[in-house]
N, C-alpha and C positions, 0 to 999 in steps of 0.2 A: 539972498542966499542962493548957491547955486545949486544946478539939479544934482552935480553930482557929492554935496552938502548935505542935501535933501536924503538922497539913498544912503549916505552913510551913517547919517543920524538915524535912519529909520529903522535901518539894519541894527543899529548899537539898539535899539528900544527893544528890537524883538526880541535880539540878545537878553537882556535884563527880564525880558516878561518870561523868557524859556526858562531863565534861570529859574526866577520866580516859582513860578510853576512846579520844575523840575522837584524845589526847595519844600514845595507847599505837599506833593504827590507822597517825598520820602516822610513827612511827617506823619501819613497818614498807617504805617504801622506803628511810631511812639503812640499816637491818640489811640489807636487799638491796645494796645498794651498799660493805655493809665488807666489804674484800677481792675485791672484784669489780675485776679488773683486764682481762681480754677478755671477750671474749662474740660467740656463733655459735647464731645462731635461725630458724627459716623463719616465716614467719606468713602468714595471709591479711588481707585488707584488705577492709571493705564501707563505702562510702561511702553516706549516706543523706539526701535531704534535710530541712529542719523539718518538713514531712509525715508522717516518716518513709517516705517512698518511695526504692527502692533505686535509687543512680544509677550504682552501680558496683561491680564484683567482680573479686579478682585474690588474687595471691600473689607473695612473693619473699623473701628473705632477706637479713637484718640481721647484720651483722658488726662489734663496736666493741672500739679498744682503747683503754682508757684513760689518761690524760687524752686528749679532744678529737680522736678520731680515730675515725670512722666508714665504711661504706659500705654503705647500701642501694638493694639495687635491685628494683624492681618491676615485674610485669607484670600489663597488666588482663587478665580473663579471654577477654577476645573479640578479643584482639589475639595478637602471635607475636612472636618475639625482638628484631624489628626496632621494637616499641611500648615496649619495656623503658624506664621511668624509672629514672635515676640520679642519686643525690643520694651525695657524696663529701665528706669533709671530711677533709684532710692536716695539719690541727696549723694551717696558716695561712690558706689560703682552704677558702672553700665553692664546691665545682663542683654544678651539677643539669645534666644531661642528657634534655632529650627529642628521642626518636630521630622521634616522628611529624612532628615540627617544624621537624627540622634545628639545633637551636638549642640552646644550652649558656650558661649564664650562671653568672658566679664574681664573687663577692663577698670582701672580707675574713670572715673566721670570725669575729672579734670584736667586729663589727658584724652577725653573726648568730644571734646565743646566746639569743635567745628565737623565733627564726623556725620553728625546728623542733622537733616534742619530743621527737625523738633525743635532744638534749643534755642531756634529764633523766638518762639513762644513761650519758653519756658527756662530763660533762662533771664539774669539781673539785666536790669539797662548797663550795667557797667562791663558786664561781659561782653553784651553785645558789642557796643561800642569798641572794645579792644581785640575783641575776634574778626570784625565784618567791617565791609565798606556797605553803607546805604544810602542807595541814590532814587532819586523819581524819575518815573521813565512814560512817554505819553500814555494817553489813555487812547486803551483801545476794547471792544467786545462790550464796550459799557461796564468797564471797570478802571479803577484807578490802578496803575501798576506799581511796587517799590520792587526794586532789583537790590537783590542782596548778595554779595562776594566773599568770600571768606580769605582772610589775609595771608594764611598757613597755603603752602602749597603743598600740605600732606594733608589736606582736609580733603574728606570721598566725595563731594561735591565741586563742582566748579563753579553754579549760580545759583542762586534761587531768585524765580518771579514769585511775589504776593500780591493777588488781586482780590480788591476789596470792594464791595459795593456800599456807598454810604459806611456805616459802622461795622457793614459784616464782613469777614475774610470769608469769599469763597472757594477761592481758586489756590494751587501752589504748583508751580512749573519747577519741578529741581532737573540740572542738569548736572551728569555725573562726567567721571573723567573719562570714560567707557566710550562716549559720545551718544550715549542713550541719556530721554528725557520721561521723567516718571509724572505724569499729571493729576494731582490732585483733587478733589471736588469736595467740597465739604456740607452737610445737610445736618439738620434738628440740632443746630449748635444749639447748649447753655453754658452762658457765661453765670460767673461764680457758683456752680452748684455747690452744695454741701457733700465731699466726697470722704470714705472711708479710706483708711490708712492702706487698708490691704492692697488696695489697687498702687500699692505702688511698693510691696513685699513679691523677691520673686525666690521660690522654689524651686527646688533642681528635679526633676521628675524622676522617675524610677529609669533604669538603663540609660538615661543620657551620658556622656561624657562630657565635663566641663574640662573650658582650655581657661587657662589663666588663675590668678589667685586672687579674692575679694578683699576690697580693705576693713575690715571692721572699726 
């Protein structure tokens, strides 16, 4: 065989092992998501812009049960409880709440399934699969990466990274179409807690203005 036989075959294997790889890396949020039926996480949040310059800093906690029922709420760091954003979704609409603004807007949830990348967690495999591209992408920081695209190019997202250590998601890199990137961190995850309805009933506060009509 010759040498330049030799490099092409070799090349072809790597090919195959990348793929491999590549194949093996995006499975690893399907394996996170079987039998994943709630979930209760705090995380922090740094928003950054294409500079990389930080434009924002905060915390709050994620709580979803599956299928299609989430409630995160957020606070920035320089603010106080009355800065809290809220973003709720009940099975049929999507409510977001900012408290700085007065202002509350709800949308159908089905007409929202790539807006947020909550819905990577908390949304059907069948959904997934028909909203997103999911690819494996190397490891790096000592974690597995999966890269996730959303196929709508009216989706407010342009990517998201999920980086997983072993079984646990800790990380989530979304990149909006702004060219700002919002970085995740996630701590004292419990999978399948036992959760109350309420946390996923959202009320309109007193003086808010709602934009939009809820489906009942």
């Amino acid at each position: 065989m010759s040498l330049r036989s030799c490099l092409l075959m070799s090349l072809g294997l790597a090919a195959l092992a990348g793929s491999s790889v590549r194949a093996d890396t995006a499975n690893a949020l399907q394996q996170y998501l079987n039998g994943l039926h709630s979930l209760r996480t705090e995380f922090t949040q740094t928003v950054t812009d294409a500079k990389g310059q930080e434009l924002e800093h905060g915390s709050g906690v994620l709580v979803i049960e599956r299928p299609d029922r989430f409630r995160w709420a957020y606070t920035p760091q320089s603010g106080d409880a009355t800065s809290t954003q809220l973003l709720v979704a009940d099975g049929k609409n999507l409510w977001f709440l900012d408290q700085d603004l007065a202002q509350a807007t709800v949308k159908p949830q089905s007409e929202a399934l790539s807006a947020t990348p909550v819905v990577l967690l908390s949304g059907t495999d069948e959904e997934l699969r028909s909203a997103f591209s999911i690819d494996g992408a190397p490891p790096r920081d000592g974690l597995q990466w999966v890269v996730v695209t959303p196929r709508s190019a009216s989706a407010e997202f342009s990517r998201a990274q999920l980086g997983f250590q072993g079984p646990q998601l800790l990380t989530m890199l979304v990149d909006d179409r702004l060219g700002q990137t919002v970085r995740l961190s996630f701590s004292n995850s419990e999978r399948n807690p036992a959760l109350h309805g309420s946390n996923f009933q959202f009320t309109l506060p007193k003086g808010v203005d709602l934009i939009g009509t809820p489906r009942t």
